[in-house]
C-alpha positions in Angstrom: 18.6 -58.0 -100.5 22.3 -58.2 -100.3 24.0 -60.5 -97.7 26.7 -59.6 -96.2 29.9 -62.4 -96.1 32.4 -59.9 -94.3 31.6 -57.6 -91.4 33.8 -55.3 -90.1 33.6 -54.5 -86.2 36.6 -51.6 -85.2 36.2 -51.6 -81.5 38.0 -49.8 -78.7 35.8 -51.0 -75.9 33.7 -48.0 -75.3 30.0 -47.7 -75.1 29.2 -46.7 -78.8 31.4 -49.8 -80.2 29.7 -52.7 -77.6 26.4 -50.9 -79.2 27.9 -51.2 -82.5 29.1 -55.1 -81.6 25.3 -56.1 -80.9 24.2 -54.7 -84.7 26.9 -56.0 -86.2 26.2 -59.6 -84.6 22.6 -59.5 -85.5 23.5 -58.5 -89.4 25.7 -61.5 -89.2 23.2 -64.3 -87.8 20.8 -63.2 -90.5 23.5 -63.0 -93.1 25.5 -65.9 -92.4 28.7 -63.7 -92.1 32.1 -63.5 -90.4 32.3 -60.8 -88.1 36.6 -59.4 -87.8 36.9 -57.3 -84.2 39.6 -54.7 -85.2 41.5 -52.7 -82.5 43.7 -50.2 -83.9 46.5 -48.9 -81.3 46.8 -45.2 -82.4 50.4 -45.2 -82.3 50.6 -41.8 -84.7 51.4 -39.7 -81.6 53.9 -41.3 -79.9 56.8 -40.2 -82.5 56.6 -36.7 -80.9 57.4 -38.7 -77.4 61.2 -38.2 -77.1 61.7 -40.2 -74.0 62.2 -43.8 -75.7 61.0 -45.5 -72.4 58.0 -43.4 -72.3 56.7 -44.6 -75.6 57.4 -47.9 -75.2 55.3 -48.1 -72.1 52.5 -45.8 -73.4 52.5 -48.6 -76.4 52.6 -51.2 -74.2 49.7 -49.6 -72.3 47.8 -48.7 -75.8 48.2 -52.9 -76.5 46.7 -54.3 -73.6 43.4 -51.8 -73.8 43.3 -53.2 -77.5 43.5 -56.5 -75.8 41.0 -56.1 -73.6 38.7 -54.4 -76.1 38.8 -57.5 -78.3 38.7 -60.2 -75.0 35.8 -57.6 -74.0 33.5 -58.2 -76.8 34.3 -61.4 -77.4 33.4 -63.1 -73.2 30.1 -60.8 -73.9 29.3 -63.0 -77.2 29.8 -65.9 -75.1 27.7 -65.3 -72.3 24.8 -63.3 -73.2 24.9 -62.1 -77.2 24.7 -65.2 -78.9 23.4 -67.4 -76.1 23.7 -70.2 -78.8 21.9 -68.6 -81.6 25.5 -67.2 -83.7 25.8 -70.6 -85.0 26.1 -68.9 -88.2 28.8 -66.6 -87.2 32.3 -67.2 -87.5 34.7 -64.3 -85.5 38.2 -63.0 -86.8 39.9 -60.7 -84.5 42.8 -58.2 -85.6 45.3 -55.7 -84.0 46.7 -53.3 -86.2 49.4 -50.1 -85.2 48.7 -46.8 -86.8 46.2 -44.4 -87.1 42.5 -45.7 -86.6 41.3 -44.4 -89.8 43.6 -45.4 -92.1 44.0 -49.0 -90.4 40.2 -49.7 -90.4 40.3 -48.2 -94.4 43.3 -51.2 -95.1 41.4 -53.6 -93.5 38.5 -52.9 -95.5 40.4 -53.2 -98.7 43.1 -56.1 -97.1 39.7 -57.9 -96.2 37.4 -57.2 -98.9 35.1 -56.1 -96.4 31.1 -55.9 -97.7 30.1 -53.2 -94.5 31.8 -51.8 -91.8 29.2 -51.4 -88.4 30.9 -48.7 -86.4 30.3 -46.7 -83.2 29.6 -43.3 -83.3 32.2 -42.3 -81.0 34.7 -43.5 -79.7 36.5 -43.6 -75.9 37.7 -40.1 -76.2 34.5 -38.3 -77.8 34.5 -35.1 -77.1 30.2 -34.7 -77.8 28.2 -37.4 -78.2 26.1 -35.8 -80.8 28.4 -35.6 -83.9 30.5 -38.5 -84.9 33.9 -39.1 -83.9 36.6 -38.4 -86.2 37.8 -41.8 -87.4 34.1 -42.5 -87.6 33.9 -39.4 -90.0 36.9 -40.3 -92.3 35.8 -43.8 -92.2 32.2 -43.1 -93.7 34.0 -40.3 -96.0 36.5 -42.9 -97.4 35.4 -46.6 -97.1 34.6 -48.4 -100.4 31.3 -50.5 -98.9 28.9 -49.5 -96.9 29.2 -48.1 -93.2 26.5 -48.3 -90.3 27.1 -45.6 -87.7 25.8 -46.2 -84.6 24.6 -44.5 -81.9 
């Protein structure tokens, strides 16, 4: 069986991508991995924002819910996920500009990442039962392997 030394967690906070947090942490324990938390602040639309102000407050805005993704995930690993057993887990966490797809795809190369564990969908899902698109492209286009869940 193949261990895993790199696990890559994109997260916006929703439900799909704490579900995808607990898998990736339990892959990690038993592989003896580092787990990197990526939030990607979809920044692609703002160019068609022509009030300056505007976009710098919606990125502003799009930052701090990356923040709080990434604080989010990693209080619950301190209080209740790991409850002392990640001793074998070392964290990374990244914030990247762009669009989610082809941020998480860099990462994976940037990082040499062995498996990508990935919510289904993400905040803004439209229906829950096909995969979001960033989930889609990423699965279409990642070079390691890539655990959807739901």
């Amino acid at each position: 069986m193949k261990l895993y030394k790199k696990i890559l967690l994109p997260t916006d906070g929703s439900e799909y991508s704490e579900k995808a947090g607990e898998h990736a942490i339990w892959i990690a324990e038993k592989s003896i991995s580092q787990i990197i938390v990526l939030n990607v602040i979809d920044t692609s639309y703002l160019k068609s924002i022509p009030q300056h102000d505007l976009e710098m407050s919606l990125e502003e805005q799009f930052k701090e819910e990356g923040n709080m993704a990434v604080k989010k995930f990693s209080e619950k690993l301190e209080q209740s996920q790991c409850e002392g057993t990640c001793k074998n887990v070392q964290f990374k966490s990244l914030i990247k500009k762009g669009k989610p797809a082809d941020e998480i795809l860099k990462v994976i190369k940037e990082e040499e990442i062995d498996l990508v564990v990935i919510g289904a969908s993400g905040k803004h899902g439209l229906n829950r039962l096909y995969p979001g698109s960033v989930t889609e492209r990423v699965v279409r286009s990642a070079t390691c392997p890539v655990l959807v869940i739901k």
